[in-house]
C-alpha positions as CSV (number, residue, x, y, z in Angstrom):
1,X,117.5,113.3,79.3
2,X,120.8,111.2,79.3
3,X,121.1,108.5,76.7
4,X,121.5,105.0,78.4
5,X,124.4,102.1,77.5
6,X,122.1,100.4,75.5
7,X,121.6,103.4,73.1
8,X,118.3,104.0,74.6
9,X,117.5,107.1,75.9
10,X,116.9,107.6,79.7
11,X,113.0,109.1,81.0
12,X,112.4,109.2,84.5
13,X,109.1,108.8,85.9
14,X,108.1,112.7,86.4
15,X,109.1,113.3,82.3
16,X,106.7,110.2,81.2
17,X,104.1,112.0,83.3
18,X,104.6,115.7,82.2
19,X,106.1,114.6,78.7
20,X,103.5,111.3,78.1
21,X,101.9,112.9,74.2
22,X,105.6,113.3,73.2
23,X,106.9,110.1,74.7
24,X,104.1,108.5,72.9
25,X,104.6,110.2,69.6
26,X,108.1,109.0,70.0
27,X,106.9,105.1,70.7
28,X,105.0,105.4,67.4
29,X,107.8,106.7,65.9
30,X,109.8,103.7,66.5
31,X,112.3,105.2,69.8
32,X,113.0,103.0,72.5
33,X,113.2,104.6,76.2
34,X,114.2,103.3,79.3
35,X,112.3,104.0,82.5
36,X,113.9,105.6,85.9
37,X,112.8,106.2,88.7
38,X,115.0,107.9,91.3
39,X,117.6,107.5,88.9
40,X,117.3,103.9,89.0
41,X,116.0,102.0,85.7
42,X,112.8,99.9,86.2
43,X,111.6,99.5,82.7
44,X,111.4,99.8,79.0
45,X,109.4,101.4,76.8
46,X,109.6,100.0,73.1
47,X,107.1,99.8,70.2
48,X,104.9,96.7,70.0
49,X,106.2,96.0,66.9
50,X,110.1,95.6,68.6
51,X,111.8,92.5,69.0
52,X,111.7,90.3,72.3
53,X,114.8,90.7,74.5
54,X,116.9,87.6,74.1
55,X,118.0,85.7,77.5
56,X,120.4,83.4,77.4
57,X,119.7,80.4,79.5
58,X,122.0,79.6,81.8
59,X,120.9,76.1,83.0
60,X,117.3,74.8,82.1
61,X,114.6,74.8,84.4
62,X,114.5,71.8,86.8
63,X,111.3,70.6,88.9
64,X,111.5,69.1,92.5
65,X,109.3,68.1,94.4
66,X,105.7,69.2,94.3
67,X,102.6,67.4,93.4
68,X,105.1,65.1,91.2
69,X,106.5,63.1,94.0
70,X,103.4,62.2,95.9
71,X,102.0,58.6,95.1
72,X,98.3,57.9,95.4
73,X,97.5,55.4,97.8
74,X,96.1,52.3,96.8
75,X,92.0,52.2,98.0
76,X,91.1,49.7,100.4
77,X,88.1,48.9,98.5
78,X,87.2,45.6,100.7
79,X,86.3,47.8,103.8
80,X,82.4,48.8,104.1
81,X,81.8,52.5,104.6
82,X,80.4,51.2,108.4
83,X,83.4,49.7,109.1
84,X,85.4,53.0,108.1
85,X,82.9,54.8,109.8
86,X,83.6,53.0,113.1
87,X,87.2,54.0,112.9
88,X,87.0,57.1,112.6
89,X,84.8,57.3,115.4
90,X,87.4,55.2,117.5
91,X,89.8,57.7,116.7
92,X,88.0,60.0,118.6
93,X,87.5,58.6,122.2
């Protein structure tokens, strides 16, 4: 296994498979591993006990749009529900 950048040593998918009582062993044990598969990283494996990663924020979230923008219609409460009836059904023919 090749140790990564980050000082954390590299388990592809078919070791954490074969290897899984060690790897966990390890885990307990306070290691760190990070996950390949092909070659590629996809994960981490670190003790529950670990610290969170730290993002940094680039820009903070912004919201547009959604259910924010839309404004309620005032109810036409002066209308019978006959009279909306019989529009609706004009609507129709």
């Amino acid at each position: 296994m090749d140790a990564s950048e980050s000082g954390m040593e590299s388990l592809s998918q078919r070791e954490l498979r074969n290897e899984s009582g060690r790897v966990l062993r390890a885990v307990g044990e306070g290691e760190s591993f990070v996950l390949t598969n092909r070659g590629i990283p996809v994960g981490r494996i670190v003790p529950l006990d670990a610290p969170a990663a730290t993002l940094p924020i680039v820009r903070p979230a912004k919201r547009v749009g959604g259910w924010a923008v839309l404004k309620p219609e005032p109810a036409d409460g002066d209308r019978s529900m006959s009279r909306i009836m019989d529009e609706l059904r004009e609507d129709r023919g």
